[in-house]
C-alpha positions as CSV (number, residue, x, y, z in Angstrom):
1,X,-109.8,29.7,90.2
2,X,-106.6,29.7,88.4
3,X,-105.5,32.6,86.5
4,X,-102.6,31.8,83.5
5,X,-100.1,34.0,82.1
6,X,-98.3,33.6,78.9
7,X,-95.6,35.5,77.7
8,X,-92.4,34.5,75.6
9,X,-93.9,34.9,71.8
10,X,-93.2,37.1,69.4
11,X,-91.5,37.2,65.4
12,X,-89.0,35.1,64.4
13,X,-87.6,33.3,61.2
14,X,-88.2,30.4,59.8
15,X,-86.1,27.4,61.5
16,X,-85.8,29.7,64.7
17,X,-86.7,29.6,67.9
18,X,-89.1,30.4,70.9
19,X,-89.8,29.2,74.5
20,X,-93.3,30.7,76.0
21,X,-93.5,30.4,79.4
22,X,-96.8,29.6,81.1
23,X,-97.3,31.2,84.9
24,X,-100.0,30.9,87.7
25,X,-101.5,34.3,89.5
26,X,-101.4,35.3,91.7
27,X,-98.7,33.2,92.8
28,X,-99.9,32.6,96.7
29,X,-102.9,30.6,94.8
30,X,-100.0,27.7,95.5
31,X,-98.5,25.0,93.2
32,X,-100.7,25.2,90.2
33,X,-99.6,21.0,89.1
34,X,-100.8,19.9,92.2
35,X,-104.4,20.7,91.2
36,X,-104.6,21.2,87.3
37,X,-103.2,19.1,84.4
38,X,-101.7,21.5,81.7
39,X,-101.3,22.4,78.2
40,X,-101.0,24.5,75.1
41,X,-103.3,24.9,72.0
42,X,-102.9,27.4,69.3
43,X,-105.3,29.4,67.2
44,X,-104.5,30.8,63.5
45,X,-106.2,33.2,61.4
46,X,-110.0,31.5,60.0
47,X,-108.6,28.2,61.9
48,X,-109.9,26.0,65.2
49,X,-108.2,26.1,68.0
50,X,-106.2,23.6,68.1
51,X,-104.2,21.2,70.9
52,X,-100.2,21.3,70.4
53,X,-98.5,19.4,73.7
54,X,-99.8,18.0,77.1
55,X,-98.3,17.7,80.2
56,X,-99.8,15.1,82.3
57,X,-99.0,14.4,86.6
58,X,-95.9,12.8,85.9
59,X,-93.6,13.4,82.8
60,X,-96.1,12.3,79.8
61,X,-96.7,13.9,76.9
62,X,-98.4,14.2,74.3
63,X,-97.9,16.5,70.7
64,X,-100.1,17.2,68.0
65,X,-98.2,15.8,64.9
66,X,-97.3,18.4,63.4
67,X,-94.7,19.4,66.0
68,X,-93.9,16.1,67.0
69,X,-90.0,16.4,67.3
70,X,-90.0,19.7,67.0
71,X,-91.6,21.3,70.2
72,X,-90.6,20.0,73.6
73,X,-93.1,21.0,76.7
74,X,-91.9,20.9,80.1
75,X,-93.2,22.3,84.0
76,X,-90.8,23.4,86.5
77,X,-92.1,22.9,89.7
78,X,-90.3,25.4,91.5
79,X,-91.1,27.7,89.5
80,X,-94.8,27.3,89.1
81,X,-94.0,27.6,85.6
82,X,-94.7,25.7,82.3
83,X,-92.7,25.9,79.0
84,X,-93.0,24.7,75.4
85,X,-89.9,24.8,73.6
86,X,-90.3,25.2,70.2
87,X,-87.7,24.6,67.8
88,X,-87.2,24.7,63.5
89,X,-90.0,27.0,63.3
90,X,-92.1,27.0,60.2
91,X,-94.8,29.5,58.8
92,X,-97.5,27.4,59.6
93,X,-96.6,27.6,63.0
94,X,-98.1,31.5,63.0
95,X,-100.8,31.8,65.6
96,X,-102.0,33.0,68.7
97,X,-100.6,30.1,71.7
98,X,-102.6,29.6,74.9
99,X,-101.7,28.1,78.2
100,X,-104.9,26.3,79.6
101,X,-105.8,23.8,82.7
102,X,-107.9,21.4,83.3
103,X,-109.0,20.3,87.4
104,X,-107.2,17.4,88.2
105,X,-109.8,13.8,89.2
106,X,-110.4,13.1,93.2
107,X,-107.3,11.0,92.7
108,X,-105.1,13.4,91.7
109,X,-104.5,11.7,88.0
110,X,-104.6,13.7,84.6
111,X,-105.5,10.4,83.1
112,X,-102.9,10.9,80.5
113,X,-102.2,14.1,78.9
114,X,-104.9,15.0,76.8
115,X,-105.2,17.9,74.1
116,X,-108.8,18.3,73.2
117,X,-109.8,21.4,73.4
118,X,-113.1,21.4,75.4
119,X,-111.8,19.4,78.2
120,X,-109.7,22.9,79.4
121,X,-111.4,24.9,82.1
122,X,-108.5,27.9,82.2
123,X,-107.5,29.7,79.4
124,X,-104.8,31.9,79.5
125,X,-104.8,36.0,77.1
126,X,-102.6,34.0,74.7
127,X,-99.3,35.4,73.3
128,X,-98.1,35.8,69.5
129,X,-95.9,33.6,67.7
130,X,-95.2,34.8,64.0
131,X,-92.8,32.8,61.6
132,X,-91.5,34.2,58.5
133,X,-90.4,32.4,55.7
């Protein structure tokens, strides 16, 4: 089982910047892409959670359209890490951001990168972003 980490949030200003990082543990569980398809959702105050960008085996994505344009996600191989980028910040943008996986098919397709919320298997603590205006 998977476990993710998520760190990189925390307060900025409207039309600023973040990047959250999204690591596997313990690391020795191996390359975390070559078994689980990835993304990040967001939950604010009395709201859903909600999908933001998805990652699928190759270099699709996907973004919810409200940060179309505005939020790039990425993986680094490497580094067993994933990223979302997340640029021109606006208030609405306040909430708690989660890494989560989903088990890749027998095939070893994502089927496209997907961002519904009950398809995820692996959540991650979640990590603060707060935008002032």
């Amino acid at each position: 089982q998977v476990q993710l980490v998520e760190s990189g949030g925390g307060s900025v200003q409207a039309g600023g910047s973040l990047r959250l990082s999204c690591a596997s543990a313990p690391s020795t569980y191996g390359n975390m892409y070559n078994r689980y398809c990835m993304a990040w959702f967001r939950q604010a105050p009395a709201k859903e959670r909600e999908g933001v960008a998805a990652i699928d085996s190759g270099a699709g994505t996907r973004y919810t359209d409200s940060v179309n344009g505005r939020f790039t996600i990425s993986k680094d191989h490497a580094k067993n890490t994933l990223y979302l980028q997340m640029n021109s910040l606006k208030p609405e943008d306040t909430a708690v951001y989660y890494c989560a996986a989903r088990p890749k098919s027998r095939g070893g397709s994502c089927s496209g990168a997907r961002l519904a919320v009950d398809e995820y298997n692996y959540w991650g603590q979640g990590t603060q972003v707060t935008v002032s205006s």
